[in-house]
N, CA and C atoms as an extended XYZ file, in Angstrom:
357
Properties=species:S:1:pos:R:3:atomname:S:1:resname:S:1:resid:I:1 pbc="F F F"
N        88.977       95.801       90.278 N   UNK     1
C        88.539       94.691       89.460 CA  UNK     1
C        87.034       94.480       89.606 C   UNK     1
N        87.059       94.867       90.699 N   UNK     2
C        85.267       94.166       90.995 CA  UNK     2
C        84.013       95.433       89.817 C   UNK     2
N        84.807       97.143       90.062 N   UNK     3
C        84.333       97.508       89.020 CA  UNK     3
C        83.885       97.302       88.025 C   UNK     3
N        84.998       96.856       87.309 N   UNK     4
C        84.696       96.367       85.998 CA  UNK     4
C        83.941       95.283       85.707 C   UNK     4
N        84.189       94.063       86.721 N   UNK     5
C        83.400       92.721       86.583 CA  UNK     5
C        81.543       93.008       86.934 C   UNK     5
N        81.221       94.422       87.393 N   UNK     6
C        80.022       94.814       87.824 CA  UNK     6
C        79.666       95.422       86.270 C   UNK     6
N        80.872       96.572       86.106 N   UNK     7
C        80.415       97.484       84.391 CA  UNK     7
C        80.127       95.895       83.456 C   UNK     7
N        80.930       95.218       83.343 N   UNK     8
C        80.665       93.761       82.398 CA  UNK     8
C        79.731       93.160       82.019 C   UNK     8
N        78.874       92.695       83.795 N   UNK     9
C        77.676       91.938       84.044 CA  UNK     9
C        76.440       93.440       83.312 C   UNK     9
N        76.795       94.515       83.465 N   UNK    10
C        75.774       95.256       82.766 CA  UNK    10
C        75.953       95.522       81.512 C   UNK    10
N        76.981       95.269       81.148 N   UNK    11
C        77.352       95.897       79.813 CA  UNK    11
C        76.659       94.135       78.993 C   UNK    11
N        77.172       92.791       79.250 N   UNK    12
C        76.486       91.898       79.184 CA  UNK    12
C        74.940       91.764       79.100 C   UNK    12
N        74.780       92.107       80.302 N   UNK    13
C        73.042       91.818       80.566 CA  UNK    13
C        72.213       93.016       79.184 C   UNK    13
N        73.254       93.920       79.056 N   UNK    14
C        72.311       94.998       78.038 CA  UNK    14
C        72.618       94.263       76.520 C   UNK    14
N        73.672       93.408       75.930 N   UNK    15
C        73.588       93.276       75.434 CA  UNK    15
C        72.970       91.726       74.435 C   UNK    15
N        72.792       90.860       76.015 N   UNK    16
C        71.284       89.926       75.688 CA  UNK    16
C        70.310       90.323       76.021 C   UNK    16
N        69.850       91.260       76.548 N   UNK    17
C        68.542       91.486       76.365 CA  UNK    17
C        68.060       92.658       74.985 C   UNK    17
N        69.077       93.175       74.272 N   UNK    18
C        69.000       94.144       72.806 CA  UNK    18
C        68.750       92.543       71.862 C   UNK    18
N        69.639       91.673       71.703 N   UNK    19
C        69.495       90.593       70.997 CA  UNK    19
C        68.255       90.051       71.157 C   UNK    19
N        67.583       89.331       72.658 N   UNK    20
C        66.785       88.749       72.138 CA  UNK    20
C        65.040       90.055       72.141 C   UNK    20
N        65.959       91.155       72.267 N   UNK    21
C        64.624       91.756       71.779 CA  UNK    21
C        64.132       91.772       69.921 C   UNK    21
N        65.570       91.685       69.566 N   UNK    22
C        65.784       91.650       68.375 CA  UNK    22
C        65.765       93.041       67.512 C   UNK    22
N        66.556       93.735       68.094 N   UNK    23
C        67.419       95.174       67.828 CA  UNK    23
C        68.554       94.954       67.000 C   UNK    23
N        69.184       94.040       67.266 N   UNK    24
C        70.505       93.394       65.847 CA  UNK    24
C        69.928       93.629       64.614 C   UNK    24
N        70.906       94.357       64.327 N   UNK    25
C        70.412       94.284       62.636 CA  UNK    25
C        71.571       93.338       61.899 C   UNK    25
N        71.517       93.133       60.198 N   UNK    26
C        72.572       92.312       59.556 CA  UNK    26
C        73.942       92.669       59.735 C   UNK    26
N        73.770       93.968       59.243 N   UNK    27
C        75.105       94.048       59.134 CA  UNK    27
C        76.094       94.366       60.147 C   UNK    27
N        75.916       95.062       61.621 N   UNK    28
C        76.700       94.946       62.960 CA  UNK    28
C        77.294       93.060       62.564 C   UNK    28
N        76.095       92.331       62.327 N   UNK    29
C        76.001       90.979       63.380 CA  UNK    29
C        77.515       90.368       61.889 C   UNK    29
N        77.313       90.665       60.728 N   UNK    30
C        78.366       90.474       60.072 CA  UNK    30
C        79.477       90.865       60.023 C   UNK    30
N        79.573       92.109       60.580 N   UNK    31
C        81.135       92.439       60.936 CA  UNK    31
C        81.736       92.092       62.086 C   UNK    31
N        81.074       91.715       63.536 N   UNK    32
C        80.888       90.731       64.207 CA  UNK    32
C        81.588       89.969       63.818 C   UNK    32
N        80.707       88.998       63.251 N   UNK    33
C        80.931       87.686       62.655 CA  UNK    33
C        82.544       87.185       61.860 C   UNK    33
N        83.125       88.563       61.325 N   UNK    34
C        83.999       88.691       59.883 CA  UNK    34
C        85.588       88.484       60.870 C   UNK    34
N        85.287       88.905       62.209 N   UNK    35
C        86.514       88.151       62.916 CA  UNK    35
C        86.876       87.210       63.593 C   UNK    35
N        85.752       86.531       63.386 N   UNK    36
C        85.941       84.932       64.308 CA  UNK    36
C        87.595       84.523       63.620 C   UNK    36
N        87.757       83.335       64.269 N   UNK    37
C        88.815       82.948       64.355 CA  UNK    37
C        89.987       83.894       63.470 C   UNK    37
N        90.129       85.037       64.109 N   UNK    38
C        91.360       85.844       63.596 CA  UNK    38
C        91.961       86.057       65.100 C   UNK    38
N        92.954       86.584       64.826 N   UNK    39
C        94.036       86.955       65.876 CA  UNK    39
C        93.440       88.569       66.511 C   UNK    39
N        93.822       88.572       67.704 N   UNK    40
C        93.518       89.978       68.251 CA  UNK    40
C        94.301       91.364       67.829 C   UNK    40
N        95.756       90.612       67.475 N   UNK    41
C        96.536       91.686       66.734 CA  UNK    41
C        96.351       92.181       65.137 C   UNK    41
N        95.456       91.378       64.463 N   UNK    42
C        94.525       91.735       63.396 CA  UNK    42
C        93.549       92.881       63.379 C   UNK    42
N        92.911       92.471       64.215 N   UNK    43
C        91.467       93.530       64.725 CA  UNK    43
C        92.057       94.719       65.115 C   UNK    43
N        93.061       94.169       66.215 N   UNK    44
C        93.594       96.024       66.462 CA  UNK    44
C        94.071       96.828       65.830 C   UNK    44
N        95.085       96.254       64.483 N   UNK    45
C        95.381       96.866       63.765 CA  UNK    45
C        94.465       97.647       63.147 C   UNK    45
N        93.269       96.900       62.655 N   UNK    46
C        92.339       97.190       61.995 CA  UNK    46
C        91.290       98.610       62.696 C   UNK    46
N        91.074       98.341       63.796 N   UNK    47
C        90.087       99.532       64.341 CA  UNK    47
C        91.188       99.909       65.347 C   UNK    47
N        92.437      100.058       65.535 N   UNK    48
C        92.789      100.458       66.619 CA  UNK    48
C        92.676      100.398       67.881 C   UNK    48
N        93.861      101.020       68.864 N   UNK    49
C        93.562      100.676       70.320 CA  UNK    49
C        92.258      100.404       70.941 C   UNK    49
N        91.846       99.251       71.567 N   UNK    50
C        90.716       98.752       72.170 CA  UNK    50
C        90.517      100.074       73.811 C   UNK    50
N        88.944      100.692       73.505 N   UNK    51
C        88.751      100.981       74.708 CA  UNK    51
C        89.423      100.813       75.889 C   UNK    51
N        88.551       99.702       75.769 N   UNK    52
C        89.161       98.706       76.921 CA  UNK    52
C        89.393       97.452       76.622 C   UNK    52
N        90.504       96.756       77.751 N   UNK    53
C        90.623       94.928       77.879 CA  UNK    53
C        90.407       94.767       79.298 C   UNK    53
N        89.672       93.994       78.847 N   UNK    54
C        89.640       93.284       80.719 CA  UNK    54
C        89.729       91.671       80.389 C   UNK    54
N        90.643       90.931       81.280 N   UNK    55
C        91.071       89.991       81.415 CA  UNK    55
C        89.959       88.802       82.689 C   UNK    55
N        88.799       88.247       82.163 N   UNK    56
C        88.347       87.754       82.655 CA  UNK    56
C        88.374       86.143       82.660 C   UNK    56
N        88.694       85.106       83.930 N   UNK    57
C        88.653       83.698       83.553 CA  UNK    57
C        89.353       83.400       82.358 C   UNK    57
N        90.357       83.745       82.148 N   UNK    58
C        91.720       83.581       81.183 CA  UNK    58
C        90.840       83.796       79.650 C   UNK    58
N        89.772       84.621       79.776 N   UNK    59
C        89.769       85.579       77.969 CA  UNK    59
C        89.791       86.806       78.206 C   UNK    59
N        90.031       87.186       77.129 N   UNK    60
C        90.606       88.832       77.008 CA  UNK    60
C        89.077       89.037       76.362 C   UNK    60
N        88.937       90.391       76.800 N   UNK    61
C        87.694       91.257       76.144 CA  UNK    61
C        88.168       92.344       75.778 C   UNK    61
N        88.032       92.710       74.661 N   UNK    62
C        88.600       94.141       73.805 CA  UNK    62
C        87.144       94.489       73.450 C   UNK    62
N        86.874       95.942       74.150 N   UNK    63
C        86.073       96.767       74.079 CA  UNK    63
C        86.192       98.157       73.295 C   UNK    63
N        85.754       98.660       72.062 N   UNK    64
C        85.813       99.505       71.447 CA  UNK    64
C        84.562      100.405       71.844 C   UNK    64
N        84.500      101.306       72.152 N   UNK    65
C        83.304      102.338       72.140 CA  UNK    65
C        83.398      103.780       71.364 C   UNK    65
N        82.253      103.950       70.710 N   UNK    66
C        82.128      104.974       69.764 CA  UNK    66
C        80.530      106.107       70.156 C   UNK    66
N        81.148      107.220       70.801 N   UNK    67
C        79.918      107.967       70.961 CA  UNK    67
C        79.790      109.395       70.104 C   UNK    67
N        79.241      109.748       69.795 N   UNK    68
C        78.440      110.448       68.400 CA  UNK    68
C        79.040      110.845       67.022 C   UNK    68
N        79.744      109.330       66.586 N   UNK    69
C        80.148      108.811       65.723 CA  UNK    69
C        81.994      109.043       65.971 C   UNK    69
N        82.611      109.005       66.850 N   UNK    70
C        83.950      109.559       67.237 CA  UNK    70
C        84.459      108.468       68.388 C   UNK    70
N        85.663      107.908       68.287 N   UNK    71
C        86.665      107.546       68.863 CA  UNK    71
C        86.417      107.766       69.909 C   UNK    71
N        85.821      107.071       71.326 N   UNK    72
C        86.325      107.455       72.372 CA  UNK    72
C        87.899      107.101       73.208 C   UNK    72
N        88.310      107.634       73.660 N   UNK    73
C        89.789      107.320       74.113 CA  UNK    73
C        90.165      106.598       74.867 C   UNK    73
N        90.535      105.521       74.796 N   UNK    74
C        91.318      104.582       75.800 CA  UNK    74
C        90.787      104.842       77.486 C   UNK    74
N        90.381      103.624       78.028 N   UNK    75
C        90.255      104.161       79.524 CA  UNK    75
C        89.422      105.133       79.781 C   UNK    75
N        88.450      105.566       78.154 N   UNK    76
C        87.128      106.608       78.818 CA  UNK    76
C        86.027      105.797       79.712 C   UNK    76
N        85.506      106.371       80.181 N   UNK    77
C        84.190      105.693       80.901 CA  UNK    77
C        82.860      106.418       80.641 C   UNK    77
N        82.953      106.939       79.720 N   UNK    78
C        81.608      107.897       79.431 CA  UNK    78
C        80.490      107.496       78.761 C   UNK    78
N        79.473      107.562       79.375 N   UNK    79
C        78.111      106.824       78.444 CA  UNK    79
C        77.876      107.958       77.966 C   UNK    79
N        76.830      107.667       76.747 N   UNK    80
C        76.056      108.508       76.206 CA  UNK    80
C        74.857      108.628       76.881 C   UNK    80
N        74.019      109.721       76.681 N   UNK    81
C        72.585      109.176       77.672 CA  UNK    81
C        71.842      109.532       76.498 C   UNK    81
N        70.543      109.132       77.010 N   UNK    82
C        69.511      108.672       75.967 CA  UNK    82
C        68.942      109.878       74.956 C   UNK    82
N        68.915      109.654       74.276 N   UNK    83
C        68.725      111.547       73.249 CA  UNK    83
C        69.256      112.841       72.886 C   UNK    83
N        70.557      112.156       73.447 N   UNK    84
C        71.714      113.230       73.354 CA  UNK    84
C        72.928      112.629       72.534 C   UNK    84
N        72.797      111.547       71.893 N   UNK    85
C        73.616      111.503       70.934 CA  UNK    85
C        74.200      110.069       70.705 C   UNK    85
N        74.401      109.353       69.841 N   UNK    86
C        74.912      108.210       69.553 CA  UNK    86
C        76.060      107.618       70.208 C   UNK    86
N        75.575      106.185       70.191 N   UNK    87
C        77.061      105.326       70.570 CA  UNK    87
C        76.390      104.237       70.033 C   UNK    87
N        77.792      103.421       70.220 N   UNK    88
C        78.151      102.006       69.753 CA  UNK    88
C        79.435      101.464       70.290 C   UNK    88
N        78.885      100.353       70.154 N   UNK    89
C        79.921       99.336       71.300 CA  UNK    89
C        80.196       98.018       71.151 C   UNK    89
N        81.336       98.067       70.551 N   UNK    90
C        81.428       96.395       69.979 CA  UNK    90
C        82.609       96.230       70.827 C   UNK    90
N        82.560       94.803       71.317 N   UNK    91
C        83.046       93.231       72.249 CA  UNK    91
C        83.531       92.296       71.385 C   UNK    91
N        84.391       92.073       71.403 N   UNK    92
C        84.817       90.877       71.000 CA  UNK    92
C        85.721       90.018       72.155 C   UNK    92
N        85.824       88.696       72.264 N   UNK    93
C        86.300       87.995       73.011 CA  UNK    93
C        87.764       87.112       72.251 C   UNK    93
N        88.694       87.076       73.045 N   UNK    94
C        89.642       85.936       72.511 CA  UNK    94
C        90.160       84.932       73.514 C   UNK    94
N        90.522       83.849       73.126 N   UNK    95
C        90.996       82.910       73.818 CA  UNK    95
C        92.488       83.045       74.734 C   UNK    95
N        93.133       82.116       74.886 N   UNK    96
C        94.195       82.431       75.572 CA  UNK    96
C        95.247       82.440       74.620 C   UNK    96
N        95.153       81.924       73.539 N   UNK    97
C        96.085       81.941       71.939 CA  UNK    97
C        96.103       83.649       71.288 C   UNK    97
N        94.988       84.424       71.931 N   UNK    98
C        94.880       85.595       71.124 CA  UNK    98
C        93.799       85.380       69.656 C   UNK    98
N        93.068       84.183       69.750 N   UNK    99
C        92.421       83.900       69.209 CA  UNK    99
C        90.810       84.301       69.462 C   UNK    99
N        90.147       85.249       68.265 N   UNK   100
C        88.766       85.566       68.311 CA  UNK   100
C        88.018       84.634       68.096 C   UNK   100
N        87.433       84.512       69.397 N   UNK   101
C        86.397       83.132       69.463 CA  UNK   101
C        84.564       83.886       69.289 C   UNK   101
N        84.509       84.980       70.245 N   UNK   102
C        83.208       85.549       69.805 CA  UNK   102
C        83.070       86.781       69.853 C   UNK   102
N        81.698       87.542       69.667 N   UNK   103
C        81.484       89.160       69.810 CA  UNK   103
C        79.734       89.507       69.747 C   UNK   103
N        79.912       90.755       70.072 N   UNK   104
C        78.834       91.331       69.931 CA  UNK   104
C        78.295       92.634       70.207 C   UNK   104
N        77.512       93.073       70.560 N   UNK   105
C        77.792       95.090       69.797 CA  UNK   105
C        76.732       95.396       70.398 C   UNK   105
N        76.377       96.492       70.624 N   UNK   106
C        75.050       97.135       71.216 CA  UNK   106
C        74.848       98.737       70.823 C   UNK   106
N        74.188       99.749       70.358 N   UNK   107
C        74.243      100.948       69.874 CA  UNK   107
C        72.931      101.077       69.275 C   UNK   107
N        72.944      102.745       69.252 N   UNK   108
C        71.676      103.199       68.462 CA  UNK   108
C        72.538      103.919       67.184 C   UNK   108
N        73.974      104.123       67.022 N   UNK   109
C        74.393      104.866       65.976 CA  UNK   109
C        75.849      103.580       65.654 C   UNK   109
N        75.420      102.735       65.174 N   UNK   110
C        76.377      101.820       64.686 CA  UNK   110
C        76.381      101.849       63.337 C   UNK   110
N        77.259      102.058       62.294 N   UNK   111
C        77.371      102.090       60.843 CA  UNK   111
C        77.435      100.973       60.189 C   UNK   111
N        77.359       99.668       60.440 N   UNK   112
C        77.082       98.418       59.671 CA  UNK   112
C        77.932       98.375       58.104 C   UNK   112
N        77.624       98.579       57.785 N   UNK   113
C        78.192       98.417       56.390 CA  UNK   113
C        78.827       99.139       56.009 C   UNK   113
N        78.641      100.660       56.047 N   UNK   114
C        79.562      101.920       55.642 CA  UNK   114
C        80.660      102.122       56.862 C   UNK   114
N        81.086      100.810       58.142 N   UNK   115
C        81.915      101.201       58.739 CA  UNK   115
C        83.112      101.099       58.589 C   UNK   115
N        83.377      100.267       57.813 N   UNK   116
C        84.941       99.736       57.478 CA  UNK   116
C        85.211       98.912       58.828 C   UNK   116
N        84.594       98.566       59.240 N   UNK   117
C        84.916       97.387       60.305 CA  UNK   117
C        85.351       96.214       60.142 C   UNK   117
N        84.318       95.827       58.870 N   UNK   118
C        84.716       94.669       58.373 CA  UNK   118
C        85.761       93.762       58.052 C   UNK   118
N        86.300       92.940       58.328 N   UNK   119
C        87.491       92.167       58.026 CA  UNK   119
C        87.480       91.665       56.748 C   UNK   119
């Protein structure tokens, strides 16, 4: 557990400091946005099995990761490194209802608009 609550705090910390560098572009932050208050069994349907979940302080985090434009598999742990090829990484959070309360994404190869992410 402590793993993950360490991968989190970095996976976190990288993704306020991309925001307030102001690396977000529109359209991530709208597909984001397009699942607030939906159900978690919505979303999954929608993009499929979550990376990962980790169960922190009674919310669920469903982690999707995508490295050079491809599905990574359940329970991977593989980064991309820097100049060798794309990823993307969208978070979303739900409540204890299974309810999407927030999210947010971090990547140099995220498809925004042409992803079908959208809800």
């Amino acid at each position: 557990m402590r793993y993950y609550m360490d991968n989190l705090k970095k996976l976190l910390f990288v993704f306020v400091l991309c925001m307030t560098a102001g690396c977000a572009n529109q359209a991530m932050n709208s597909v984001i946005a397009s699942w607030q208050k939906r159900q978690t069994s919505e979303v999954i349907a929608a993009w499929g099995k979550p990376t990962e979940e980790l169960k922190v302080e009674g919310k669920l985090l469903l982690i999707w990761n995508t490295y050079d434009n491809k599905p990574a598999l359940p329970g991977t742990k593989k980064l991309s490194s820097p100049g060798k090829g794309g990823y993307c990484v969208r978070l979303l959070q739900a409540d204890r209802k299974g309810m999407i309360v927030d999210g947010t994404w971090d990547g140099n190869d995220c498809p925004g608009w042409f992803s079908g992410w959208k809800r």
